[in-house]
C-alpha positions in Angstrom: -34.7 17.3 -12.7 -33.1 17.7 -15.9 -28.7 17.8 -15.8 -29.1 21.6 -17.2 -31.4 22.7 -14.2 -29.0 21.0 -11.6 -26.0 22.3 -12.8 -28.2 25.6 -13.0 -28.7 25.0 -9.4 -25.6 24.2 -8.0 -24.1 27.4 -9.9 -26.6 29.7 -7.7 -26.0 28.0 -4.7 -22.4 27.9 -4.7 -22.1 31.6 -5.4 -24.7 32.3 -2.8 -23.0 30.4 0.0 -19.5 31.5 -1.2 -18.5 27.7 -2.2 -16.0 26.3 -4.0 -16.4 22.7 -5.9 -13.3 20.5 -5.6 -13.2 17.3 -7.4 -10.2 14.6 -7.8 -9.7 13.4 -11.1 -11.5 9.9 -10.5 -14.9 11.5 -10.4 -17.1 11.3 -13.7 -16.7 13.6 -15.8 -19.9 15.7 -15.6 -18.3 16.2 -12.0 -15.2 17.4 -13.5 -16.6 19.6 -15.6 -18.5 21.7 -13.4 -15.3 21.9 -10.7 -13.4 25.2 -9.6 -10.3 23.0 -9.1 -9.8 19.1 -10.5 -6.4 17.8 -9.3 -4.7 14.8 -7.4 -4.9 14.3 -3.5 -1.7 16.9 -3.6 -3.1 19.4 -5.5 -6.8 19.5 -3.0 -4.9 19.5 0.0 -3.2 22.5 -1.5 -5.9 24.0 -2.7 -8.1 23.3 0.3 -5.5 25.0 2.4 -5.7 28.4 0.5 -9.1 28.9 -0.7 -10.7 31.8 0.8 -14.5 30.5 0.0 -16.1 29.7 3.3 -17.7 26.2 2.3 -15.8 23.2 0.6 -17.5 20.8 -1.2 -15.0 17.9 -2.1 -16.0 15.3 -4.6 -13.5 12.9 -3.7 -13.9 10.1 -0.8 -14.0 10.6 2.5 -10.6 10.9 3.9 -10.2 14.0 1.3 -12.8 15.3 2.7 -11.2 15.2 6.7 -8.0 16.0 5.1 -9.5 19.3 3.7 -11.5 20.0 7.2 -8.2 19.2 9.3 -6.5 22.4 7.2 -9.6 24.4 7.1 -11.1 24.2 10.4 -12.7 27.2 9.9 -14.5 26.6 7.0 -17.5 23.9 6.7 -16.7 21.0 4.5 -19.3 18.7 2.8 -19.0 15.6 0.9 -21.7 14.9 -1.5 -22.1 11.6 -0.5 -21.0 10.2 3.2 -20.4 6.8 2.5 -18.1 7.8 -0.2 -15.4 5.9 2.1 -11.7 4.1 0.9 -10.5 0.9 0.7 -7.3 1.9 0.9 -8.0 3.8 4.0 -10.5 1.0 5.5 -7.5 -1.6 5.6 -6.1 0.4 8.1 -7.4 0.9 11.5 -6.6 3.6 13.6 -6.2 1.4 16.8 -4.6 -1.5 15.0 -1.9 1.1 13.4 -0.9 2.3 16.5 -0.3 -1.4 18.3 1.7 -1.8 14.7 3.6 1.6 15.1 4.2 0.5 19.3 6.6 -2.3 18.2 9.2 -0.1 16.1 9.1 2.7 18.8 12.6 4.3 17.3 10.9 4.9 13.7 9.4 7.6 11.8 6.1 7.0 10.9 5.1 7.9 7.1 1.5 7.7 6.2 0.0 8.1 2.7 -2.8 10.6 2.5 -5.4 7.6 1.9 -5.8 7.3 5.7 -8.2 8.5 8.2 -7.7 11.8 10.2 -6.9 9.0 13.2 -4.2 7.5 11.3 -2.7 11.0 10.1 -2.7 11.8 13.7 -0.3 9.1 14.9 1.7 10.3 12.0 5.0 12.1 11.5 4.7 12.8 7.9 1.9 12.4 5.4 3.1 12.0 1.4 0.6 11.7 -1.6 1.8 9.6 -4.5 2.9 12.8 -6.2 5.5 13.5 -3.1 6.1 10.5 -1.8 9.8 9.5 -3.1 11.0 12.7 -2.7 9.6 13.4 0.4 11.6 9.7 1.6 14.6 11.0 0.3 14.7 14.3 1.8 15.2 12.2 5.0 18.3 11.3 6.3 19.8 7.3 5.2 20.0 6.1 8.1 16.5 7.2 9.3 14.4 4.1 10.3 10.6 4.4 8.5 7.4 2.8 8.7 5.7 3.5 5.9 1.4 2.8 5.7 -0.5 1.9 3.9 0.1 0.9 0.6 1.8 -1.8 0.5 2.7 -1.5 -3.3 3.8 1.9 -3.1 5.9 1.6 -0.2 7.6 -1.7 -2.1 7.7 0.7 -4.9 9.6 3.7 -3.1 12.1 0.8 -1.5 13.0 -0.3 -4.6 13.4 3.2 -6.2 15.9 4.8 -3.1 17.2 1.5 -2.0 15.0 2.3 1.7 14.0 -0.8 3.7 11.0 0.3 5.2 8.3 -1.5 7.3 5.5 -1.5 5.4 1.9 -1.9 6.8 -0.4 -4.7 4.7 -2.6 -2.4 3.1 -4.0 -2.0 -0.7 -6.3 -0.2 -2.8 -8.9 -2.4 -4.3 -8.9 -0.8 -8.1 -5.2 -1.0 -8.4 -5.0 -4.0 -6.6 -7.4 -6.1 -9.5 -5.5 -5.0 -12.5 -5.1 -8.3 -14.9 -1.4 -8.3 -16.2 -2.7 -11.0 -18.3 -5.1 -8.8 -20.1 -2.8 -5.9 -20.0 -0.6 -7.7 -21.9 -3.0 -8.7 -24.7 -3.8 -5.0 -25.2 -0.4 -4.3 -25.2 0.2 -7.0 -28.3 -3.4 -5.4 -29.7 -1.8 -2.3 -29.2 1.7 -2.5 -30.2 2.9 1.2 -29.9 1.4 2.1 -27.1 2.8 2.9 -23.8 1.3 1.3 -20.2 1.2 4.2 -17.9 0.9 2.9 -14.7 -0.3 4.0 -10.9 2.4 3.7 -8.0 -0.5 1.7 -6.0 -0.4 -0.8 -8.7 1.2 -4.5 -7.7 5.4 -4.8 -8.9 4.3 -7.1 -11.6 2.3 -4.5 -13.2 4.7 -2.1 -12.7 7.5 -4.2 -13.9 6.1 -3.8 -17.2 4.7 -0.4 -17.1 6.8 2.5 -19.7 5.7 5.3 -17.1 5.0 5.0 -13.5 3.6 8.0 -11.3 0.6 9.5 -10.0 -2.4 10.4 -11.5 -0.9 14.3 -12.0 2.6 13.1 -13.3 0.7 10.3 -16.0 -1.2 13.5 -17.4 1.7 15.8 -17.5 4.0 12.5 -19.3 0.8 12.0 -21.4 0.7 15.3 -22.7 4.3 15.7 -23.6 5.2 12.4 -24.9 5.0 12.0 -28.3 3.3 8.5 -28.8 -0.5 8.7 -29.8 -1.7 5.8 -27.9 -1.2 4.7 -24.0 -3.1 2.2 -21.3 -3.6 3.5 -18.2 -3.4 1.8 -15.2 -5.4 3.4 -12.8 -9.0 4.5 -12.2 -10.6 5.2 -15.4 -11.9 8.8 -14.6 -8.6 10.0 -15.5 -8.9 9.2 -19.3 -11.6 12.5 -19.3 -8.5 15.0 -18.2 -6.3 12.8 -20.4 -8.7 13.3 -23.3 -9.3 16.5 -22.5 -5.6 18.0 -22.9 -5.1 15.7 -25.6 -8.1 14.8 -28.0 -5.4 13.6 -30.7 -4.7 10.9 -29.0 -5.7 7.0 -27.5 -6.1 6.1 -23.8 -7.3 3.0 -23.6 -8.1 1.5 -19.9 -6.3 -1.0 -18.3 -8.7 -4.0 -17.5 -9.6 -5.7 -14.5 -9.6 -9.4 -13.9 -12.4 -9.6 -14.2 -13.8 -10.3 -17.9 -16.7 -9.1 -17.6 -15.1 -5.2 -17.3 -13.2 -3.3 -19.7 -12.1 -0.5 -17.2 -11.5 -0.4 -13.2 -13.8 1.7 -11.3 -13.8 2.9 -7.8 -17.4 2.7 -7.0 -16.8 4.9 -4.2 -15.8 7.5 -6.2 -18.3 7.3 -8.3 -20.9 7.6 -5.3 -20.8 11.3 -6.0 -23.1 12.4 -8.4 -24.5 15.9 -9.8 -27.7 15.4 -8.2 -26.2 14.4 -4.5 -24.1 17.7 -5.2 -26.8 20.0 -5.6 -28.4 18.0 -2.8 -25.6 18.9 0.4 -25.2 22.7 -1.1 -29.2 22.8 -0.6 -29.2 21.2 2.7 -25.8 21.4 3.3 -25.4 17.9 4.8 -23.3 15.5 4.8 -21.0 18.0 6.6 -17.3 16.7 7.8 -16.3 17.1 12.0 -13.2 15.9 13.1 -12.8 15.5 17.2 -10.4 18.9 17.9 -7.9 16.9 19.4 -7.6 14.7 16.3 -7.2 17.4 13.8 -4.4 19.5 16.3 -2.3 16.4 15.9 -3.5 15.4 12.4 -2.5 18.4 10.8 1.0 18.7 11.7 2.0 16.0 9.2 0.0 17.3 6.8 2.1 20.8 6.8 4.9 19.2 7.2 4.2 17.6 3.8 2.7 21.0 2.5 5.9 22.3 3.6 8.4 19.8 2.0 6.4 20.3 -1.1 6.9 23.6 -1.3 10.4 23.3 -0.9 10.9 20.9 -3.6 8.5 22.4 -5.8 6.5 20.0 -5.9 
């Protein structure tokens, strides 16, 4: 079937069944394109948590998908393809998290939205990368924190507010590859650009990054800086919002090690595809459940961070 005719499709089918499309900005761009909402993990859960359309469909992984499902229980949520999963989220386990959580008993437990609904439910407080510093800091000093379970962005947040927190072993496989060699051979290629660069991303990439932040805060610095030309480091389906909001300018992805690439992908993201889309509003399947007593735990973190948010304006 021709890309017209599907996106035909899925426009009839989503008004029929009263749907609403949300995609993160690491999808591909056709997928962006033909959204209600693009935005960061933030942003969905957000949005997830006041749409009044009574079927989600979240082109994202999977652990956006629960995440939308544990604040919308009432509302069936479909991911266009279910083994869209997460390294991130994978290195992880639920069981293995709580034997780590048992030996710091006296510690609040701070887990980064890239987790299962298991994981959120042994939680305290869930952060994105949009919220996460703040979110720390709005804690008392002296508060003891186990943060999980990116490594690199809890080494990031320690460094930034001076927190010693006991970070869990985890890491996200495109942010975890980026070649600082490389990057810095663009960077001499490219001598007036600026390396944006993703909290998840390893301190030495960081150490030479001009901007770091999520994938929200790199478009919103992209967009008002004044430089024409930056390298991103992070998932490359950013660079379509980037170019979108600013077609006067160069975004030019940050490479892998391997040399074979010129950009990192998350092939899980990119599991989603126009046709799989049309496919689960048609037979609506692959549909998201989440064990009750799961989500009733699970999504008291997740309003707690919804609520600092708010507060914060963030």
């Amino acid at each position: 079937m021709e890309k017209g005719k599907i996106i035909e499709n899925i426009n009839r089918l989503r008004k029929e069944k009263n749907a609403v499309i949300l995609s993160h900005f690491y999808q591909t761009s056709d997928i962006q394109d033909i959204a209600d909402f693009v935005g960061d993990s933030l942003a969905l859960a957000q949005w997830a948590a006041k749409t009044t359309a009574d079927v989600i469909v979240l082109c994202g992984v999977y652990f956006m998908g629960e995440t939308a499902k544990i604040l919308c229980p009432d509302k069936r949520v479909f991911i266009p393809d279910g083994e869209a999963g997460c390294s991130l989220a994978d290195s992880c386990p639920a069981e293995e998290f709580q034997q780590f959580i048992n030996k710091y008993p006296d510690h609040t437990v701070i887990s980064y939205v890239n987790t299962s609904a298991a994981v959120k439910a042994l939680t305290d407080i869930v952060v994105t990368s949009s919220n996460a510093v703040q979110i720390v800091q709005s804690l008392p000093l002296n508060e003891k924190i186990i943060f999980a379970p990116d490594r690199n962005l809890g080494d990031y947040i320690n460094k930034l507010t001076g927190r010693k927190m006991v970070l869990w072993d985890g890491a996200c496989h495109v942010h975890q590859q980026f070649s600082i060699e490389r990057i810095i051979e663009l960077k001499k290629q490219y001598p007036d650009a600026l390396l944006l660069a993703h909290p998840e991303c390893p301190a030495y990439i960081r150490q030479i990054a001009d901007h770091i932040g999520s994938t929200s805060s790199m478009l919103k610095f992209a967009k008002t800086s004044d430089r024409k030309c930056f390298i991103v480091a992070t998932e490359w389906g950013i660079l379509h919002q980037m170019k979108k909001e600013n077609p006067e300018k160069v975004f030019i992805p940050a490479p892998p090690e391997d040399v074979t690439c010129a950009c990192n992908t998350c092939f899980y993201m990119k599991k989603n595809t126009l046709e799989k889309i049309y496919s689960c509003l048609e037979s609506e399947t692959p549909e998201i459940f989440i064990d009750e007593g799961i989500r009733v735990r699970a999504v008291k973190p997740i309003k707690r961070m919804l609520e600092i948010s708010a507060k914060y304006g963030l």
